[in-house]
C-alpha atoms as an extended CHARMM CRD file, in Angstrom:
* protein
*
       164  EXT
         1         1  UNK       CA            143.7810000000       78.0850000000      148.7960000000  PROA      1               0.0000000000
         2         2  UNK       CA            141.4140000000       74.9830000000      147.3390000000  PROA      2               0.0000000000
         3         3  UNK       CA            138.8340000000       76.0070000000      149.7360000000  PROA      3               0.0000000000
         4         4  UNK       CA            138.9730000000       80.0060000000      148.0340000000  PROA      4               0.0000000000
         5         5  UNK       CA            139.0280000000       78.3200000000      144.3880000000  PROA      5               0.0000000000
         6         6  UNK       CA            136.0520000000       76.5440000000      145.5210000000  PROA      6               0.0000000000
         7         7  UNK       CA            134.1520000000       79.4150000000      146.6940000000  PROA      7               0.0000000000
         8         8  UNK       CA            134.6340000000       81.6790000000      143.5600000000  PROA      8               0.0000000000
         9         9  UNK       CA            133.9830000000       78.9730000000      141.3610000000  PROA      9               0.0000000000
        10        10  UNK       CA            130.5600000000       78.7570000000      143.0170000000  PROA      10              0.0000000000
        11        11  UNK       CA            129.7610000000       82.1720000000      142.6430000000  PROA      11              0.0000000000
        12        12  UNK       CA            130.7830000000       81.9990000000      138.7680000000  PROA      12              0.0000000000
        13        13  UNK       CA            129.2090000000       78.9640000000      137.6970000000  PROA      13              0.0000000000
        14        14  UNK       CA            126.3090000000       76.8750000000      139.4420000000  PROA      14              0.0000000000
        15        15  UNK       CA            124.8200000000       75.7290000000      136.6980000000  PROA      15              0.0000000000
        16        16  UNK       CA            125.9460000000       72.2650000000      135.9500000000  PROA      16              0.0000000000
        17        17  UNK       CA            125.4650000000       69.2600000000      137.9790000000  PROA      17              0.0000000000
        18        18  UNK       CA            128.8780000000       68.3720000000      137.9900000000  PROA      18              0.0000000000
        19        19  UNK       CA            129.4030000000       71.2680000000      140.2190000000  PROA      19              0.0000000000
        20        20  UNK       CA            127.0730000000       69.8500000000      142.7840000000  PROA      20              0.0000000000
        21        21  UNK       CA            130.0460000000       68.2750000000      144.3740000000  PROA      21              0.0000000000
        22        22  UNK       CA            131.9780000000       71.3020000000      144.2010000000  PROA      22              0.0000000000
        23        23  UNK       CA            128.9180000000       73.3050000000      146.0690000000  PROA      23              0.0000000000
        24        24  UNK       CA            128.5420000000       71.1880000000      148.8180000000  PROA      24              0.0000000000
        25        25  UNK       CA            131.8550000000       70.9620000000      149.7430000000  PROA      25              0.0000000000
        26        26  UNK       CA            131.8180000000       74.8450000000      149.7920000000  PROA      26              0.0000000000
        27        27  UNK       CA            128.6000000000       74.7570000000      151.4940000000  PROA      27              0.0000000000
        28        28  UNK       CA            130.5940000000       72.9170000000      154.0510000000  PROA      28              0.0000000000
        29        29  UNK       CA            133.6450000000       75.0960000000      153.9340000000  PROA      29              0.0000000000
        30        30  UNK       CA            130.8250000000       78.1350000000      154.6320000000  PROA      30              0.0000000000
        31        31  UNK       CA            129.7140000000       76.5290000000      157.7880000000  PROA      31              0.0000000000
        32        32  UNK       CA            132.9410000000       75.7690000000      159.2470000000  PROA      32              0.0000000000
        33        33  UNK       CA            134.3130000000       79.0940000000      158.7580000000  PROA      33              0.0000000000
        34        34  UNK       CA            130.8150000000       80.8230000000      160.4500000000  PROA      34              0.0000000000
        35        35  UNK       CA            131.1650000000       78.2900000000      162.9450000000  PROA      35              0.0000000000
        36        36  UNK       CA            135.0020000000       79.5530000000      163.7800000000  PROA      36              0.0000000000
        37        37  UNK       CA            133.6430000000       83.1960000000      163.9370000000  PROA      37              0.0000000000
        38        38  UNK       CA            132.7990000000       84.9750000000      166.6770000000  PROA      38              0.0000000000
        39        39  UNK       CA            129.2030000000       86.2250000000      167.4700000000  PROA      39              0.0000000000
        40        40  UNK       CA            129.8380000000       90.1790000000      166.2330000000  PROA      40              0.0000000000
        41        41  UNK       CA            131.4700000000       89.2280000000      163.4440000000  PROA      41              0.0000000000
        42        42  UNK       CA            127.8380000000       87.6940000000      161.8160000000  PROA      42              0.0000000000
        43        43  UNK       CA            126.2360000000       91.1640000000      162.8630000000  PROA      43              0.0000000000
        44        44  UNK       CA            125.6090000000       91.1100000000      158.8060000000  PROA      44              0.0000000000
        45        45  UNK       CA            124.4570000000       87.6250000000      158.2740000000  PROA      45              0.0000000000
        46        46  UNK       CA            121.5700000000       87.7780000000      159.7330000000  PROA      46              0.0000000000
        47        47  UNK       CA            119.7880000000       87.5670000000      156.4390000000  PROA      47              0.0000000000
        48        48  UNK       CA            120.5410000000       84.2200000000      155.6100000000  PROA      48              0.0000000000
        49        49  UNK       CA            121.7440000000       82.5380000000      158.6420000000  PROA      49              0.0000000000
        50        50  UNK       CA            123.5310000000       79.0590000000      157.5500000000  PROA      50              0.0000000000
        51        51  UNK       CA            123.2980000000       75.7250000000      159.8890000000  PROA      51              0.0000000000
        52        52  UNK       CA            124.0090000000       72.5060000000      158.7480000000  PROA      52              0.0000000000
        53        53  UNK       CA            120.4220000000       71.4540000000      159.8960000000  PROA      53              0.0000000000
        54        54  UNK       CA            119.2320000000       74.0860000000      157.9780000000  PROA      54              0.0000000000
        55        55  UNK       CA            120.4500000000       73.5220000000      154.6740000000  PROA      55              0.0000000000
        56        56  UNK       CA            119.0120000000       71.2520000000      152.1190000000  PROA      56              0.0000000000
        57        57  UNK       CA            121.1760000000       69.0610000000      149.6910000000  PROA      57              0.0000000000
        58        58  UNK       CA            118.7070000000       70.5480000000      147.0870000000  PROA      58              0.0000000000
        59        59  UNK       CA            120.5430000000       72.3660000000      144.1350000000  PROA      59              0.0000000000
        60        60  UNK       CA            117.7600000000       75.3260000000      143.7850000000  PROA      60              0.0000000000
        61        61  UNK       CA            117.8990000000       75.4460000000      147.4900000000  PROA      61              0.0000000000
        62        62  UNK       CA            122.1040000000       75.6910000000      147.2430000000  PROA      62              0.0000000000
        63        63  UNK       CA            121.5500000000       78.1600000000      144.5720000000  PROA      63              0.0000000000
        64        64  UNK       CA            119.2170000000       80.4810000000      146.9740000000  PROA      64              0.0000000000
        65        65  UNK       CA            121.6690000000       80.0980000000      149.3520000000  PROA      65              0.0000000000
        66        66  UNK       CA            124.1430000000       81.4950000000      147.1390000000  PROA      66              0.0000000000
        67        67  UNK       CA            122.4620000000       83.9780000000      145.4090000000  PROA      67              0.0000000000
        68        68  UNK       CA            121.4920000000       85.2760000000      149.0270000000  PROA      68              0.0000000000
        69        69  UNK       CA            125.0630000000       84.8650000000      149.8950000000  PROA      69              0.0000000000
        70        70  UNK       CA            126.0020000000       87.0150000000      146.8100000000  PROA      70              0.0000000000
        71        71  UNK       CA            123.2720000000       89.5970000000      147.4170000000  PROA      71              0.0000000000
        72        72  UNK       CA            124.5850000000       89.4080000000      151.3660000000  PROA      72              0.0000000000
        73        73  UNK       CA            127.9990000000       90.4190000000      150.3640000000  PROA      73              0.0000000000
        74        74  UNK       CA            127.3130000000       93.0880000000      147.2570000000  PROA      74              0.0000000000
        75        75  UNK       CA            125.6380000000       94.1810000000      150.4350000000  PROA      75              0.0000000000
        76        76  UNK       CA            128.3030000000       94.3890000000      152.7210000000  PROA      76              0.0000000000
        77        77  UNK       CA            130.9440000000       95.8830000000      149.6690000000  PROA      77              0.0000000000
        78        78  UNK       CA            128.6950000000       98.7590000000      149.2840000000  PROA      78              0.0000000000
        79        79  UNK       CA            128.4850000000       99.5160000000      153.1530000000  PROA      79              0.0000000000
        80        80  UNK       CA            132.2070000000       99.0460000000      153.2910000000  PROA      80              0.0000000000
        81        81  UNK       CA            132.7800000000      101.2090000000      150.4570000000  PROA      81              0.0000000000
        82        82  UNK       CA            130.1470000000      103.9740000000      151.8900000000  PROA      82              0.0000000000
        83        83  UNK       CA            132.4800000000      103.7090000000      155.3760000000  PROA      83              0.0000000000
        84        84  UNK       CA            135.4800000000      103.8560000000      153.4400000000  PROA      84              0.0000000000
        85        85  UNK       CA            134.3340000000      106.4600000000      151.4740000000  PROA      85              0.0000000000
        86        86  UNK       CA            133.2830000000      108.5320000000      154.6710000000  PROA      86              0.0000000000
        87        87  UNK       CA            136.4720000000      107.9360000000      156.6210000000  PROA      87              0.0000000000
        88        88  UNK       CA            138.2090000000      109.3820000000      153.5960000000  PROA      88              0.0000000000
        89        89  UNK       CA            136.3190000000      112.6580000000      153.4710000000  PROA      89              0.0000000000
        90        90  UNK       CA            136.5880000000      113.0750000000      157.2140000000  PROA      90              0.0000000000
        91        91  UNK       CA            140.0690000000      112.3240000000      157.1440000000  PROA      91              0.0000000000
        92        92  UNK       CA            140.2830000000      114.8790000000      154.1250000000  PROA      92              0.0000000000
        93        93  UNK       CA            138.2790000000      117.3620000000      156.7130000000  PROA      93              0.0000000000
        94        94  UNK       CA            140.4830000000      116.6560000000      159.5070000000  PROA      94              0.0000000000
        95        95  UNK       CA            143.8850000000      117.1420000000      157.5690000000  PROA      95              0.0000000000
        96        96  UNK       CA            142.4040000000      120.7670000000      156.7190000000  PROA      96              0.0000000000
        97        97  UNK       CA            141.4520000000      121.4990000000      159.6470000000  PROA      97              0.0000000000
        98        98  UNK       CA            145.3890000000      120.6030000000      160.3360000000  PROA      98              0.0000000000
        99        99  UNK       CA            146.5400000000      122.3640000000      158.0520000000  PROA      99              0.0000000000
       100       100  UNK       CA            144.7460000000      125.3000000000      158.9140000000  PROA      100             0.0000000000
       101       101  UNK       CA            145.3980000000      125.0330000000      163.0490000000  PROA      101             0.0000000000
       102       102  UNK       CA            149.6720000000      124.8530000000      162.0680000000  PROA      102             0.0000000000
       103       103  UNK       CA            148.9260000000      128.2980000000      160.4140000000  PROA      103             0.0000000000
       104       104  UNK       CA            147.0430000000      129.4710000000      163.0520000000  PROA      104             0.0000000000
       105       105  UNK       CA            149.9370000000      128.4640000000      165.4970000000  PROA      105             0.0000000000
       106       106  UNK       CA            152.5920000000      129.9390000000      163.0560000000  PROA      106             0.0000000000
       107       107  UNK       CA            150.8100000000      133.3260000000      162.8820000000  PROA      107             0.0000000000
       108       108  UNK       CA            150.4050000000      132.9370000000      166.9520000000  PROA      108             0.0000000000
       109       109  UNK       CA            153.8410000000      132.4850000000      167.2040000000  PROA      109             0.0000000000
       110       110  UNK       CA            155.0730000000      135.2290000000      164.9660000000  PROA      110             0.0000000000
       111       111  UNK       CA            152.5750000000      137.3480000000      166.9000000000  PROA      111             0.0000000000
       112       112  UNK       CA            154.0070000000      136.3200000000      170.4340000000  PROA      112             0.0000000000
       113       113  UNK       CA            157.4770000000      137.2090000000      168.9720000000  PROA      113             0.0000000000
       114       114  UNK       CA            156.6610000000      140.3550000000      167.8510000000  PROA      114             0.0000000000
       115       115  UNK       CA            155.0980000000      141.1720000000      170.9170000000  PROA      115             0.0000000000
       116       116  UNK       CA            158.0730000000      139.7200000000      173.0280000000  PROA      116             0.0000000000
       117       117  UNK       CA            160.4300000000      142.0860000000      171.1540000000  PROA      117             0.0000000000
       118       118  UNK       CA            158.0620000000      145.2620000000      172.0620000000  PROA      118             0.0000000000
       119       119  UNK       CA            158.2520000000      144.2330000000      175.5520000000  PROA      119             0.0000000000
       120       120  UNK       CA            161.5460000000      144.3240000000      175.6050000000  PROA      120             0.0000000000
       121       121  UNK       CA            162.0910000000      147.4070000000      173.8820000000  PROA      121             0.0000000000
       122       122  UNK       CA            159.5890000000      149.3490000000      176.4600000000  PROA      122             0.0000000000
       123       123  UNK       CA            161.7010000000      147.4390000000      179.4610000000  PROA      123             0.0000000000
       124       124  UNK       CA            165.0020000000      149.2970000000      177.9610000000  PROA      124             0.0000000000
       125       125  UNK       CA            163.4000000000      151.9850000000      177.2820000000  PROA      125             0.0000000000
       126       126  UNK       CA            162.0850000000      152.7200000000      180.8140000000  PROA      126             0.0000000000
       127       127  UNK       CA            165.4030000000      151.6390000000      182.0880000000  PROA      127             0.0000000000
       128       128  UNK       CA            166.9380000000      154.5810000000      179.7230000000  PROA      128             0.0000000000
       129       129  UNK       CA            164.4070000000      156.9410000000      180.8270000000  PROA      129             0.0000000000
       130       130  UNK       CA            165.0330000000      156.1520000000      184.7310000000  PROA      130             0.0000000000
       131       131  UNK       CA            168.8320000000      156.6090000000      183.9930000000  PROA      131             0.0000000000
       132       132  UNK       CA            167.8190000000      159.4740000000      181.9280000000  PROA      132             0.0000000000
       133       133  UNK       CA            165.7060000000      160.4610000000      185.1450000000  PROA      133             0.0000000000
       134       134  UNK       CA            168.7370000000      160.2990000000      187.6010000000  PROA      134             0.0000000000
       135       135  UNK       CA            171.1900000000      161.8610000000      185.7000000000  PROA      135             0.0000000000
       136       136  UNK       CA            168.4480000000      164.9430000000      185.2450000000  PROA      136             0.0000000000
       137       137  UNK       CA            167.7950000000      164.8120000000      188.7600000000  PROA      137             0.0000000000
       138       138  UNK       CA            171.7000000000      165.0880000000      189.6910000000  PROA      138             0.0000000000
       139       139  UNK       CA            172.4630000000      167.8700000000      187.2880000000  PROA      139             0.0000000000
       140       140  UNK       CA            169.9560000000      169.4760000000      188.6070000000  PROA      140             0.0000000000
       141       141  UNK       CA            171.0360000000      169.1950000000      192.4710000000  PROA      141             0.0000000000
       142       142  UNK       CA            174.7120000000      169.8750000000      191.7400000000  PROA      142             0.0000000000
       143       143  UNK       CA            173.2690000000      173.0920000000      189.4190000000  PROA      143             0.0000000000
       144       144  UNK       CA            171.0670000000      174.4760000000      192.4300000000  PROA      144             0.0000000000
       145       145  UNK       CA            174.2120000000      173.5950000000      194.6230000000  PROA      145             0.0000000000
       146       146  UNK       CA            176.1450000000      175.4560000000      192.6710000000  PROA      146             0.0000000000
       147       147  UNK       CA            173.8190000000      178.3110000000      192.1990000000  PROA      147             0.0000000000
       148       148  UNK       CA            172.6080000000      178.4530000000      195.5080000000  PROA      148             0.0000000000
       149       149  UNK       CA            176.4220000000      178.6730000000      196.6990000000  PROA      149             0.0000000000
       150       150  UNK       CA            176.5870000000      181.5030000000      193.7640000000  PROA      150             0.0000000000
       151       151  UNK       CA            173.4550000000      183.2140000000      195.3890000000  PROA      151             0.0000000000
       152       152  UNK       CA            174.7710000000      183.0550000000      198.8770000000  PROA      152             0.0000000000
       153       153  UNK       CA            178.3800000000      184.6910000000      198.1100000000  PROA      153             0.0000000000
       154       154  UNK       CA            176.8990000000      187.2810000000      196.2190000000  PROA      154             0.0000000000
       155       155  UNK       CA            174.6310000000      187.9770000000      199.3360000000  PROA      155             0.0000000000
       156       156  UNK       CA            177.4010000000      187.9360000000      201.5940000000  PROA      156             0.0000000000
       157       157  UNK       CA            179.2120000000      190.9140000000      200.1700000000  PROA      157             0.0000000000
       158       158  UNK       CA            175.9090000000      192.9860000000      200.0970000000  PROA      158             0.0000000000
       159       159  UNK       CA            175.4700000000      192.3930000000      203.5590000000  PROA      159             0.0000000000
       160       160  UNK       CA            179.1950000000      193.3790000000      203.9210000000  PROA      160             0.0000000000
       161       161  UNK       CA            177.8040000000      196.3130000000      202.3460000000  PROA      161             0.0000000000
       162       162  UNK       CA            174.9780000000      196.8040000000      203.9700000000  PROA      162             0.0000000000
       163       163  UNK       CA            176.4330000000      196.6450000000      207.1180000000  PROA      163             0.0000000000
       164       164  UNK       CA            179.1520000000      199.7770000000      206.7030000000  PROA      164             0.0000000000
């Protein structure tokens, strides 16, 4: 928490010597923290690459330090922000294009309903028309049964007939 204060107090206010103190002991902070990350997380900080070696005790070289620090990171914010801002417009994109496939698969499934019910409908009705079918057929054997027995008496008695 002392080592944050320390850090934003540098990028406030450098101009005083009594914050010399205060500088190098963030300078110092700095380096242990880039020391403790790993070697993709500095893809960024190339710029302005801090060693202890490298540093001077200087306060104009501190203060190019931090005003390439500052620049480094209003940098990285307006990257972030460009990537943030990017993610949320294709997420926007993507949550349309959602939104748009569920009423494509509502209107698919309405349609493969509807056409499930028709299906149905011309199974019965083919099963009504082959009942329909038989029962025609029948009536139709037990009517030429009938009339062909009808045909065949009256033909009997005219060859009665025909034979006296």
């Amino acid at each position: 928490m002392f080592e944050e204060d320390l850090v934003s107090q540098l990028f406030t206010r450098t101009e005083s010597t009594e914050d010399l103190g205060e500088t190098n002991k963030a300078i110092t902070y700095a380096l242990e923290f880039q020391d403790h990350l790993e070697p993709g997380q500095m893809n960024n900080c190339n710029e302005c690459p801090l060693s202890s070696n490298s540093i001077s005790t200087s306060p104009s070289s501190l203060e190019h330090h931090f005003a390439s620090l500052k620049h480094q990171m209003a940098h990285q914010k307006a990257e972030y922000e460009a990537k943030i801002s990017s993610l949320e417009q294709q997420n926007n994109e993507l949550q349309l294009e959602i939104k748009n496939l569920h009423s494509k698969l509502g209107q698919q499934r309405k349609w493969f309903r509807l056409v499930e019910i028709k299906m149905r409908n011309a199974e019965r009705a083919y099963e009504d028309a082959e009942r329909r079918n038989e029962a025609l057929q029948k009536e139709m054997e037990e009517f030429f049964n009938t009339f062909g027995e009808l045909t065949n008496e009256t033909k009997i008695p005219e060859q009665i007939t025909q034979c006296f």
